[in-house]
N, C-alpha and C positions, 0 to 999 in steps of 0.2 A: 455485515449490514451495509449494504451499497444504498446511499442515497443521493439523488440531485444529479444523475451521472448525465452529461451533454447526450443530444437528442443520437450524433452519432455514437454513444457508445451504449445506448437505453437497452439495448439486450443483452449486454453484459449480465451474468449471473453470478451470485456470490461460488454455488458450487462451483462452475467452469471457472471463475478465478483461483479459486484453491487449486483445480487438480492444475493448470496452470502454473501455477508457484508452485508443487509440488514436482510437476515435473521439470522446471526451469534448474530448481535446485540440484534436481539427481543429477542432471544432465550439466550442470556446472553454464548457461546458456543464459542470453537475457540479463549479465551484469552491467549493471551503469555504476555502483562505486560500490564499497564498503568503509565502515566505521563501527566506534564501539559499541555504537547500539544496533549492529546488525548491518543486513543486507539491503542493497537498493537495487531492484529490477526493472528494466523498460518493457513493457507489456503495450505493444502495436498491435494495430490491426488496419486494415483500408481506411478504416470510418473516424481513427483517433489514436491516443494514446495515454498514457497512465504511467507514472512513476509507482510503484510497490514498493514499500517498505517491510521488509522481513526481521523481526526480532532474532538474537542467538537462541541457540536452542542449547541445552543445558543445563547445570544443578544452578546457574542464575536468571534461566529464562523467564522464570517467575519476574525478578526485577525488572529483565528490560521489556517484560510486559507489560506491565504496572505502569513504566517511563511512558513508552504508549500509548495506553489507556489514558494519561494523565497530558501528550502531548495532542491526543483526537481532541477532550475536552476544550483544550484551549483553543486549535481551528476554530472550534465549535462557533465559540465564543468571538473570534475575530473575522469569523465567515463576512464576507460582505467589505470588508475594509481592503481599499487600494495595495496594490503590492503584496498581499497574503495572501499565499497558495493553497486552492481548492484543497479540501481533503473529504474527499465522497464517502468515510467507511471507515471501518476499524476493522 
């Protein structure tokens, strides 16, 4: 669920972001860091840009779901406050 995305990047689609990370992934393409909760992708285009964060995938992906799940909520929450980075989506 993409919401609030800047005017440059308003046609971005949740699918075209998937097959996006999907293919960024196979292709090993698009890393800006890695840590234990997973992957971070730079997803450009003309009009903008986007940090992706990718959960591990495995018998604990359930967990670093959940950590996700639980770190969107808190953007949620601090949306609007100085120095707190946008988070358009889960």
């Amino acid at each position: 669920m993409l919401e609030g995305l800047p005017p440059e990047l308003s046609e971005l689609t949740e699918p075209h972001l998937q097959r996006w990370i999907e293919a960024a992934l196979a292709e090993g393409r698009h890393d800006f860091g890695r840590g234990y909760q997973g992957r971070v992708l730079l997803y450009e285009q003309p009009g903008g840009r986007l940090i992706v964060k990718v959960p591990p995938q495995g018998w604990l992906g359930w967990l670093y779901r959940a950590m996700m799940r639980h770190e969107y909520r808190v953007y949620r929450r601090l949306r609007g406050f100085e120095g707190v980075p946008r988070c358009y989506g889960l």
